[in-house]
Each structure stands twice: as structure tokens, then as C-alpha cells.
OpenMM code with the backbone's topology and positions (N, CA, C; nanometers):
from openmm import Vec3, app, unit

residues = "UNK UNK UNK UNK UNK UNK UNK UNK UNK UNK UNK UNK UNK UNK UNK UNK UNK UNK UNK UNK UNK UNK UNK UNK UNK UNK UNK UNK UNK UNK UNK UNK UNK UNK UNK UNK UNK UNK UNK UNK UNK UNK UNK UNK UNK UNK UNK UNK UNK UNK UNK UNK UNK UNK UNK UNK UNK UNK UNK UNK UNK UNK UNK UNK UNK UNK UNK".split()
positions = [
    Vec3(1.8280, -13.0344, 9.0494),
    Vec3(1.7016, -13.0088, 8.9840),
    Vec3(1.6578, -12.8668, 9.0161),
    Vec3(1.6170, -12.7884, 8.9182),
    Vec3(1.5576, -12.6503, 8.9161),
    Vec3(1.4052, -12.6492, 8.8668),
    Vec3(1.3383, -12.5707, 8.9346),
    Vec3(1.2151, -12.5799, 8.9130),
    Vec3(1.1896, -12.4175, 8.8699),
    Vec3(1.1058, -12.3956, 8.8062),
    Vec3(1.0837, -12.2468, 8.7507),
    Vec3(0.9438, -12.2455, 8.7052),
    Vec3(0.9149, -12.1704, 8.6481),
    Vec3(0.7747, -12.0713, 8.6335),
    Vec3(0.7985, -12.1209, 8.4640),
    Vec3(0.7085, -12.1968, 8.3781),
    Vec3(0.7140, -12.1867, 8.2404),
    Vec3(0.6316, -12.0759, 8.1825),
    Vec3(0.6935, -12.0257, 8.0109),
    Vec3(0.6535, -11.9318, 8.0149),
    Vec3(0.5968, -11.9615, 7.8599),
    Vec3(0.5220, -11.8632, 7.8156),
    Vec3(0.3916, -11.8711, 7.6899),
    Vec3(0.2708, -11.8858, 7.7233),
    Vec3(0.2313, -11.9426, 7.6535),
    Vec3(0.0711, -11.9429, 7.6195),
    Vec3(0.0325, -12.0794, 7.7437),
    Vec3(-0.0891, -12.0719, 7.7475),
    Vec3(-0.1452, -12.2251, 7.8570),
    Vec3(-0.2337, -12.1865, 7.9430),
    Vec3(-0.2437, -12.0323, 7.9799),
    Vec3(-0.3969, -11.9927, 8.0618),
    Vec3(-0.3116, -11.9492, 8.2293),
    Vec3(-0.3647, -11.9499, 8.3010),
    Vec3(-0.3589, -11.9073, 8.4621),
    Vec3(-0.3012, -12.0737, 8.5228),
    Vec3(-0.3392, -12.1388, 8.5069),
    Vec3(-0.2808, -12.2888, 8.5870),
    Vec3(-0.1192, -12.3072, 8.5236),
    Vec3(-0.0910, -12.2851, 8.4131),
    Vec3(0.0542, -12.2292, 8.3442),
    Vec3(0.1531, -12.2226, 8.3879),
    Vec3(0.0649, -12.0682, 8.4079),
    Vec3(0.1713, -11.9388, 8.4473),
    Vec3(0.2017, -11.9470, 8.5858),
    Vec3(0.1232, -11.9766, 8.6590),
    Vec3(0.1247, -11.9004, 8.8095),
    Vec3(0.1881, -12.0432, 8.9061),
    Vec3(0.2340, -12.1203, 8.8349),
    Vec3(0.3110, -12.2193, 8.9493),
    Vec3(0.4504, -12.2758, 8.8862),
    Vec3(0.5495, -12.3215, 8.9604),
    Vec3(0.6479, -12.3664, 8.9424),
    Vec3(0.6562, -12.5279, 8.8352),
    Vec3(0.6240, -12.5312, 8.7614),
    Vec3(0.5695, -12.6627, 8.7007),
    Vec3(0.7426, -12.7224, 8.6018),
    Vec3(0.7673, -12.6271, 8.5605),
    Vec3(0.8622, -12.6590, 8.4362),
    Vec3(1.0062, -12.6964, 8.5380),
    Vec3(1.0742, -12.7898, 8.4802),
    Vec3(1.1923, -12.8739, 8.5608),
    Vec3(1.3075, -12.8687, 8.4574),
    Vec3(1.4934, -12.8366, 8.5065),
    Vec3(1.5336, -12.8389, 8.4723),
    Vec3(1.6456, -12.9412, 8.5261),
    Vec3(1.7129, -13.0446, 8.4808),
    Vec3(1.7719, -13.1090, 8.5364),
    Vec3(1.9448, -13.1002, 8.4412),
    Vec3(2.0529, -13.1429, 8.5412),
    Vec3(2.1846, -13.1065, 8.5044),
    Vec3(2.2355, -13.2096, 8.5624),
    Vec3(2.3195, -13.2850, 8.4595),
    Vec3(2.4071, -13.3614, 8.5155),
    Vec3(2.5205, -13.3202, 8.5257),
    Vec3(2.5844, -13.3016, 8.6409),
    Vec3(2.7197, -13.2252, 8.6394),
    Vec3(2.8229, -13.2768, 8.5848),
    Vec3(2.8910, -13.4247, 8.5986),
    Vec3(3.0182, -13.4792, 8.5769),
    Vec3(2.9770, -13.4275, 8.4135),
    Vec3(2.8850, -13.4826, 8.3411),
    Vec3(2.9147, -13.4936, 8.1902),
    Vec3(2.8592, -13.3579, 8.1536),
    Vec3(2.7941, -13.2590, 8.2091),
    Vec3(2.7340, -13.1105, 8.1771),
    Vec3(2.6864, -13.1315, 8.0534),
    Vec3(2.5429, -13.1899, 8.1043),
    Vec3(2.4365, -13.2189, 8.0539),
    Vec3(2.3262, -13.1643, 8.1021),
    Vec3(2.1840, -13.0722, 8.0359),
    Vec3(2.0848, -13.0355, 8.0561),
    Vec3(1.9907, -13.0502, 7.9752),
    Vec3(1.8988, -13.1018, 8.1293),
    Vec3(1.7720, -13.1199, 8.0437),
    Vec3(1.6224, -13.0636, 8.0701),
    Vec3(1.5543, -13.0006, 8.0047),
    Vec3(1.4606, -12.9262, 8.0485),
    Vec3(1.3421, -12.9953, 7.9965),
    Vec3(1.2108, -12.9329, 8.0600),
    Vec3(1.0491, -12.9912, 8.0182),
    Vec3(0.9842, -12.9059, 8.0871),
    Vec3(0.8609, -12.8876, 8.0016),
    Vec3(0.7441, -12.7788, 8.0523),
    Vec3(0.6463, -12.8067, 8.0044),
    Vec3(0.6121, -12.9131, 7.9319),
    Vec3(0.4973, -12.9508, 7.8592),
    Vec3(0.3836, -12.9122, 7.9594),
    Vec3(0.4029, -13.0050, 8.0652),
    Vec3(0.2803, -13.0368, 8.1008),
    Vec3(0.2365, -12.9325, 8.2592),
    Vec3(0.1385, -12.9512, 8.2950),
    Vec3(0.1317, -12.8620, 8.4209),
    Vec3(0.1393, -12.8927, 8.5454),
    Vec3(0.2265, -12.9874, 8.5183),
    Vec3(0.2629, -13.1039, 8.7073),
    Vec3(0.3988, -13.1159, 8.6792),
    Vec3(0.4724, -13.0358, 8.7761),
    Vec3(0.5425, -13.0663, 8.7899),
    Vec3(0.6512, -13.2020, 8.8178),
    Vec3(0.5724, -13.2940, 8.8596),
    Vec3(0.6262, -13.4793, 8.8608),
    Vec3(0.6425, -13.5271, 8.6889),
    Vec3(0.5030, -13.5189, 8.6168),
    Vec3(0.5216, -13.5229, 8.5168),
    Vec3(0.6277, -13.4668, 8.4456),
    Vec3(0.6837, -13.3125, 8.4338),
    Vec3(0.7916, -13.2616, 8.3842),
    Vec3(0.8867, -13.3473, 8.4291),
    Vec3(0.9007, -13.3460, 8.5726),
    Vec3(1.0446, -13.4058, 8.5784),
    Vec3(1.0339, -13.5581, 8.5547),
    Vec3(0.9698, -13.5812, 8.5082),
    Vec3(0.9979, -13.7736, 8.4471),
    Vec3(1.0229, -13.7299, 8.2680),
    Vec3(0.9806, -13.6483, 8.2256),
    Vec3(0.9725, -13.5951, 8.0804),
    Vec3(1.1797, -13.5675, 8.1174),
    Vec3(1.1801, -13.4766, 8.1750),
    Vec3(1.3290, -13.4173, 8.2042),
    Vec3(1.4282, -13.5311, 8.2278),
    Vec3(1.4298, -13.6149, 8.2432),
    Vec3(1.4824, -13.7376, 8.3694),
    Vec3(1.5064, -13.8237, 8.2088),
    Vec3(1.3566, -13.8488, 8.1634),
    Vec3(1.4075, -13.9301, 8.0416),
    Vec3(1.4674, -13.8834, 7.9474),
    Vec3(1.4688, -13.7068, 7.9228),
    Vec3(1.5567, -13.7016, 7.7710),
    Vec3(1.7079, -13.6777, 7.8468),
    Vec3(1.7490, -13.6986, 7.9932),
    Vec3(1.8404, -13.6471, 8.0504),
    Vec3(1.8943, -13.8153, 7.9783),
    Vec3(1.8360, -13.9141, 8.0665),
    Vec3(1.9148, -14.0360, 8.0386),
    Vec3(1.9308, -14.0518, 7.8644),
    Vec3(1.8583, -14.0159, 7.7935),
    Vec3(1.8801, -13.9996, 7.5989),
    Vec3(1.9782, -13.9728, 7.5860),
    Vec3(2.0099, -13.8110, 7.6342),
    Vec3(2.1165, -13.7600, 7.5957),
    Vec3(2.2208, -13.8078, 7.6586),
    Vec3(2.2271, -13.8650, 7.7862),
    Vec3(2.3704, -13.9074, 7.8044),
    Vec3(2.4185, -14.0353, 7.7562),
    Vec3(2.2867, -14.1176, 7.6846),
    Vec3(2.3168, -14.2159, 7.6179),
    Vec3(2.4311, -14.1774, 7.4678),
    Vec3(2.3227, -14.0670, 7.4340),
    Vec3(2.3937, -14.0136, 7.2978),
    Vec3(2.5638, -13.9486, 7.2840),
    Vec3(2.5686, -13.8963, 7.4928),
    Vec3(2.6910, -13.8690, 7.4505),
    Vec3(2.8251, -13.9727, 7.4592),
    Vec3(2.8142, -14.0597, 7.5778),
    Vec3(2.8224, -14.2138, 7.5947),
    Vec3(2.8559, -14.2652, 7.4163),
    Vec3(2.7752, -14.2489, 7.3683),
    Vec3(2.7779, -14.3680, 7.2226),
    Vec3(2.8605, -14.2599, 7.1393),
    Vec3(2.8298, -14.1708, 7.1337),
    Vec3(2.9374, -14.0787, 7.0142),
    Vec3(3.0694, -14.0397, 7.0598),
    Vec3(3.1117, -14.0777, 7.2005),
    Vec3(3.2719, -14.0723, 7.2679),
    Vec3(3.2989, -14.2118, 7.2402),
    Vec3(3.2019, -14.3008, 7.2031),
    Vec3(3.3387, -14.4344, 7.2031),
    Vec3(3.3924, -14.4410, 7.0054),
    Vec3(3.5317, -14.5206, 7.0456),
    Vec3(3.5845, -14.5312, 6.8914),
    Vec3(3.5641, -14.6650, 6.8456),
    Vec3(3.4768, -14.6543, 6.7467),
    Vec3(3.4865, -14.8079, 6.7033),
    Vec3(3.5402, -14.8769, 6.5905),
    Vec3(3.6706, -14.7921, 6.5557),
    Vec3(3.7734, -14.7953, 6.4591),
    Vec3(3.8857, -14.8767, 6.4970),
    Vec3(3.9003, -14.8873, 6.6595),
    Vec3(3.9696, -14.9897, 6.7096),
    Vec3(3.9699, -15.1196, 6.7153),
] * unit.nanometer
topology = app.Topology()
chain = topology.addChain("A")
for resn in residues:
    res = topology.addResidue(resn, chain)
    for name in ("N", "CA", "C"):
        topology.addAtom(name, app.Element.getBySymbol(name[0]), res)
């Protein structure tokens, strides 16, 4: 998990703290990022869930169901 500084518009509470979360699943090199919000816990449950989406999505589009 990486934590960083999000960046744009949102005022001084925003900018000035580590809020935005980036999460990586290594075996399948998968990333997932979030900055919506300005709590960092919140991001990383935002991050966490499109992490598990996408590895659902990649999970379901590697199997063959032609067999």
C-alpha cells in the first residue's frame, strides 16, 4: 500500500495530507487507486474494493468456457 498527497481541486484539508491510497497486487499486477475522499481509511476501503473488482474481472476473463 502507497499513500501519497492527492492532487486538484478540494481546498487546504486536500492538499496538505497523505489521504489518496494506492494498492498493488503483485502475483496478478494489479492496481488500484482512490482519492475521493479526505481520510485516508476511507480511500483505502474505496482502493481494497475496486482492487478485489478487478481481480474478479481478471479471474473471470482468464477462464475458457468453450471447454
Amino acid at each position: 500500500m502507497d499513500a501519497y498527497k492527492s492532487s486538484g481541486p478540494g481546498g487546504q484539508h486536500h492538499n496538505k495530507r497523505e489521504s489518496a491510497v494506492r494498492l498493488k497486487h503483485v502475483p496478478a499486477g494489479v492496481i488500484a487507486h482512490a482519492a475521493e475522499h479526505r481520510w485516508q481509511h476511507k480511500n483505502r476501503a474505496s482502493a481494497l474494493s475496486r482492487l478485489r473488482t478487478l481481480l474478479a474481472l481478471k479471474v473471470r476473463s482468464s477462464v475458457n468456457l468453450d471447454e
